[in-house]
Each structure stands twice: as structure tokens, then as C-alpha cells.
C-alpha positions in Angstrom: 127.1 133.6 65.1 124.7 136.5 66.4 122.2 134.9 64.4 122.9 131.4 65.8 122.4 133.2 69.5 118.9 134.8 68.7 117.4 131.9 67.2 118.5 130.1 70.1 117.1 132.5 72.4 114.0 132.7 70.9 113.5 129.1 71.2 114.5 128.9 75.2 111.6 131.5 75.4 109.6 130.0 73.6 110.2 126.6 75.8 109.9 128.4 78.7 106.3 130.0 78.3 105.4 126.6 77.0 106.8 125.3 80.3 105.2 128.0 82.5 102.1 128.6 80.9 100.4 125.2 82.8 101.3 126.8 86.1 99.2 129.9 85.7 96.5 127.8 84.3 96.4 125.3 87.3 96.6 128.2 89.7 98.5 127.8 93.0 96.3 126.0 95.2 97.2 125.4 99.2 98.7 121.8 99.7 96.3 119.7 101.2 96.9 118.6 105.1 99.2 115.3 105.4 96.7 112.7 107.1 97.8 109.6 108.3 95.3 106.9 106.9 95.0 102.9 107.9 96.2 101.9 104.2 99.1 104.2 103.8 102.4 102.4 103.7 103.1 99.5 102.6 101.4 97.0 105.3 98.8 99.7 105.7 95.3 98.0 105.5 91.7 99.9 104.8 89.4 100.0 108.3 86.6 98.3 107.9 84.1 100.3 110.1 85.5 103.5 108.6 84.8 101.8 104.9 81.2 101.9 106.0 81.1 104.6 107.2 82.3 106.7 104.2 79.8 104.5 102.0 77.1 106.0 103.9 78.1 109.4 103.3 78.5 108.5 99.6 75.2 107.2 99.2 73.4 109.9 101.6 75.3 113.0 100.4 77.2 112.2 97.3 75.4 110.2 95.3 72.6 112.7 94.6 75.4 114.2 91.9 78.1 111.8 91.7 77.9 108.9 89.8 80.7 105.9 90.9 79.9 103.9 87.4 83.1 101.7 87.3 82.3 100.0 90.9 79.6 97.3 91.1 77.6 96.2 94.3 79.3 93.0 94.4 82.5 95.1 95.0 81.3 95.8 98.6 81.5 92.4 99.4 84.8 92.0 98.4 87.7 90.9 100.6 88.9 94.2 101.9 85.6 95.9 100.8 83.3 97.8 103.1 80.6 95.0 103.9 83.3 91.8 103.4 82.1 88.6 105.1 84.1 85.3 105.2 81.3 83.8 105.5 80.3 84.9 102.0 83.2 83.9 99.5 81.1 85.0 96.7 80.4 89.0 96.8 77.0 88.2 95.2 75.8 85.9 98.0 76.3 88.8 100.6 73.1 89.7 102.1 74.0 93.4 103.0 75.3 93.6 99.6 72.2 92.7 98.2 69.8 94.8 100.4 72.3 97.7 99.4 71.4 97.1 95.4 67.9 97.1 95.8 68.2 100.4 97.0 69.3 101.4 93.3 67.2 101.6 90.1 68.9 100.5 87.3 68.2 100.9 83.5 67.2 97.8 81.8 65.0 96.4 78.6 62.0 94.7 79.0 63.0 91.3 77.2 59.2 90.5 76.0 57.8 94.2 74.7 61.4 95.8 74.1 61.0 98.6 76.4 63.1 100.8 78.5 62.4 100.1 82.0 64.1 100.7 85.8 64.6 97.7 88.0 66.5 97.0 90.9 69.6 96.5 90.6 71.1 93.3 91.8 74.8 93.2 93.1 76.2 92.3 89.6 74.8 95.7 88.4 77.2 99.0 88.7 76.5 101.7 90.5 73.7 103.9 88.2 74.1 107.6 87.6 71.9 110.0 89.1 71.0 112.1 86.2 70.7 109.9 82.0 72.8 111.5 80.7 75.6 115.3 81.0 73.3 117.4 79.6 71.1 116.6 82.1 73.4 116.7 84.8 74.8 120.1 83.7 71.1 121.7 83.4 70.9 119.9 87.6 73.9 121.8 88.2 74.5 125.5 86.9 76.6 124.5 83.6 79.0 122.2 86.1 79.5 118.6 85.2 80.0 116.2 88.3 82.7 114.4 88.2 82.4 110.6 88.3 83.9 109.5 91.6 85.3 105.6 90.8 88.7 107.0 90.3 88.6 110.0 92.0 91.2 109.6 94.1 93.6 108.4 92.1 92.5 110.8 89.6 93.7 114.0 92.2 97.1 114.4 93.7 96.5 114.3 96.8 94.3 111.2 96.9 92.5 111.1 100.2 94.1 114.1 101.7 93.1 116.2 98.6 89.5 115.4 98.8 89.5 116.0 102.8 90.4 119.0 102.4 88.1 119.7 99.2 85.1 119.0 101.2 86.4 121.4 104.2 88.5 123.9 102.8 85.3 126.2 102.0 86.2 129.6 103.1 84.6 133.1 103.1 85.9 134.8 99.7 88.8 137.6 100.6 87.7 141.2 100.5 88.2 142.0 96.8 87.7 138.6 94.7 84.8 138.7 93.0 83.1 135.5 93.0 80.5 134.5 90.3 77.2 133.0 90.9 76.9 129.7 91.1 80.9 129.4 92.6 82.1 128.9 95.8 85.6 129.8 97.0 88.4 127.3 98.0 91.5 127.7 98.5 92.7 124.0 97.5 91.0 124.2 94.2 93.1 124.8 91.2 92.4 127.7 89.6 93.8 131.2 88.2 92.4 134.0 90.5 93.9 136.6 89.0 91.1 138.2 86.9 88.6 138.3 89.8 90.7 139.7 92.3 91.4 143.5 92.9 94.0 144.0 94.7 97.6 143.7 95.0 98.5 141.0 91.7 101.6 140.3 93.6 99.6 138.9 96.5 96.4 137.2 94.8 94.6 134.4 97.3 95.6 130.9 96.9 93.0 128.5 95.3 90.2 128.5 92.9 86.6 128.5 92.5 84.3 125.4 92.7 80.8 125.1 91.4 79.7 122.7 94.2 78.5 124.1 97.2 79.6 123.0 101.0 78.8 119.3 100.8 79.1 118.4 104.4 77.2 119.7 107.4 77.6 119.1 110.7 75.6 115.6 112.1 74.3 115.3 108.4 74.6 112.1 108.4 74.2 109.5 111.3 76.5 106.7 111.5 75.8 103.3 112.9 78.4 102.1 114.9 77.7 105.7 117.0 80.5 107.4 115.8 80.1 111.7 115.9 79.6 113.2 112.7 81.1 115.7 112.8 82.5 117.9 109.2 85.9 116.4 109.7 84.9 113.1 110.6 82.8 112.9 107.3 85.2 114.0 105.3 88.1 111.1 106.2 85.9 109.0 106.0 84.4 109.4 102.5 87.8 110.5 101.3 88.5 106.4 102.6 86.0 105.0 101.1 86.5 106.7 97.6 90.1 105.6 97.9 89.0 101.8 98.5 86.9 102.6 95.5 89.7 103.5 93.4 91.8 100.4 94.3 89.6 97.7 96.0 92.6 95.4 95.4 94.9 97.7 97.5 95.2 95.1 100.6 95.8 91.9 98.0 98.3 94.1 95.9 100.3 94.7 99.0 100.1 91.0 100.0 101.3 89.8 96.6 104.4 92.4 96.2 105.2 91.5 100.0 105.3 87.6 98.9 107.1 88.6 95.8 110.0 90.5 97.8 110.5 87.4 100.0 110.7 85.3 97.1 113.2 87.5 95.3 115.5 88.0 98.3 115.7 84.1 99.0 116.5 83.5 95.2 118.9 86.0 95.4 120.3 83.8 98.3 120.5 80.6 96.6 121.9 82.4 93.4 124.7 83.7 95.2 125.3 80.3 97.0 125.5 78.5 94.0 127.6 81.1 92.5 130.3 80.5 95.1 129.6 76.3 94.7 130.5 76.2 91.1 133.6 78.9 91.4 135.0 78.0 94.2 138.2 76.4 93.2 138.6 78.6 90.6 141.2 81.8 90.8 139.6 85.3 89.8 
């Protein structure tokens, strides 16, 4: 029986360093700010302006490290998208969308000699990495690898709220972590502090390190429709766009589950009238 209990014991312990080990690996990072955001909920709907907005601090900031590979130009002119037109159906007839492609070099073979050349892209092309290949993005980088930002937010919890603060939560290291070169403290990245910092283990600072450096800068960027760019600002609304980017079918997602929801509670309706048609004159 004694033998029975160890065994068993042994095995919860087991199960529960299993179980805990993850959490001291992912460090304790702070929660990210709750935001409220145009597409939250389920009538919520992406803003336009702010869509283009955020695309322009991709392209002028971002995209310099980031790739977006699963996302093609033609996306931008989809319904919902950043640059959607009615009066372009058809993404690939947008004109914005196209003068936005030509702005990108694309890989390509030459179909008569067989060689590797760049072109511009066209809106059916994707958008193109910055660097060939990760070796070359590492070497760009200190050793980091960029992540690729099509499913970024749907890749973090968090979504838009974890990269808003990402981008802003930079903060000057506490008095006794020691912080590599190369790395920057935040306290929203995961991470496990614990064997750079020098004081008190009980109390070790939230967060983690991150290889890239401040992204955002005040008035970095200027923004058409006149809006103020300031860090915050920025930050929302890249955190936007790379949330439409992740789910550019969001707004006719919603629609169609809306429609379906109707259609389920009126069939439930005539179900349950029909139900009491048949059985009416029969005793239960």
C-alpha cells in the first residue's frame, strides 16, 4: 500500500513540474492594456482611415524587417481592406492598389534567358521579404529573426492590444538586471528574468528582453488624412492594420454568422410550430 502511495506521489510531481515548468519558461509578462477597437464585438467593423493609416506605418517602419508574405496587394483592395473601392469590384483593378505594388520588387525569372531578376510587383504578387532569405535576416539583425507579420496577431494573445503595448511598453531596465547587448527591456515580453537580475528572486521585474529596438518615434511618420502621430497613435493603428491582416474576412465573417443566427432562430420557430401542428390532438 505504501508502495502504491509513493509511486503515486512521484507521478503527481512529476505532473506537476511538467505542468509548471512552461510558466517559468514563458516568464510573467504584464497584461497588455484593454483597448477598445472598431472591430471588437460582434458587429464591430475595421475603420477605414485607421486601416490606412496603420499600412503606412507598416510599409514606412515595419517593413524594413518584417516580412507580411501571406497577404497579397490585391488584399488592400478588398471589401473591408485598407484601400476598398466600390467602384472597383475586382481588387486588381484598384488604382491605389496598383501604385502601392509598384512600390515593391519582387523576385521573378526571366522567361527568355532563365535568369533571376526583380520586377515590380503587380497586385497579384505577395508582399516580398526584406531580406532572401533567415540567415540573412539574422546577420541584419544581431542573431534575431523577425517574425513574419501576416498572422501576427492572431499568432499573440493579446492580438491588437498585445502588440500596442509591445511597441510602447519600452522601459529603462530596473537597477540590477543586466541587460545584454543587442536586447532591450519590456515588461510585456515573455521571458524568464531571473538569471539577469540581482536582487531580491522573490521580487524579479515583470517581462522579458526583446532584440528589437524602440520601433516608434514620435511624428515618425506623417499621415495623410492629418492625423498627430504621435507613439500611441502609431501603435493602434498598426496594431489595426496587422489585425485586418490577419483576418481580412473579419467584417464578411461577422455578416454571415449574423445571417446564420437569424436563419437558425426562425427555423427553430417553424420547427416548434409544426411540432405543436402534428401533436396537437394527441395526449402526452
Amino acid at each position: 500500500m505504501l508502495r502504491k502511495l509513493s509511486v503515486i506521489a512521484a507521478v503527481a510531481g512529476l505532473m506537476a513540474s511538467f505542468a509548471a515548468a512552461p510558466a517559468l519558461a514563458a516568464g510573467h509578462p504584464l497584461e497588455p492594456e484593454k483597448i477598445h477597437w472598431s472591430f471588437n464585438g460582434p458587429f464591430g467593423k475595421f475603420d477605414q482611415a485607421q486601416l490606412q493609416r496603420g499600412y503606412k506605418v507598416y510599409r514606412e517602419v515595419c517593413s524594413s524587417c518584417h516580412s507580411m508574405k501571406l497577404v497579397s496587394f490585391r488584399n488592400l483592395g478588398d471589401k473591408g481592406g485598407p484601400f476598398y473601392n466600390e467602384k472597383y469590384p475586382n481588387s486588381n483593378d484598384n488604382p491605389w492598389v496598383k501604385a502601392i505594388a509598384k512600390e515593391f520588387e519582387v523576385a521573378d525569372i526571366d522567361s527568355e534567358t532563365g535568369d533571376a531578376i526583380k520586377r515590380p510587383a503587380t497586385s497579384a504578387d505577395r508582399f516580398p521579404s526584406p531580406f532572401p532569405n533567415e540567415a540573412a535576416a539574422r546577420a541584419s539583425n544581431g542573431g534575431a529573426f523577425p517574425p513574419d507579420m501576416s498572422l501576427l496577431a492572431k499568432a499573440r494573445h493579446g492580438g491588437a492590444d498585445y502588440i500596442h503595448a509591445i511597441v510602447t511598453g519600452y522601459k529603462n531596465p530596473p537597477a540590477g538586471l543586466k541587460v545584454g547587448p543587442g536586447q532591450h527591456y519590456n515588461p510585456y515580453m515573455a521571458g524568464d528574468l531571473a538569471a539577469y537580475w540581482s536582487g531580491d528572486h522573490a521580487h524579479v521585474p515583470p517581462g522579458g528582453f526583446i532584440a528589437m529596438a524602440p520601433p516608434l518615434t514620435e511624428g515618425g511618420v506623417t499621415f495623410d488624412d492629418g492625423t498627430k502621430a504621435t507613439v500611441d497613435q502609431q501603435a493602434r493603428d498598426v496594431a489595426a492594420f496587422l489585425t485586418w491582416a490577419a483576418e481580412p474576412k473579419m467584417e464578411e465573417r461577422k455578416q454571415t454568422g449574423f445571417a446564420v443566427m437569424i436563419y437558425l432562430i426562425l427555423f427553430a420557430g417553424l420547427l416548434y410550430a409544426s411540432y405543436r401542428k402534428v401533436w396537437k390532438n394527441e395526449s402526452h
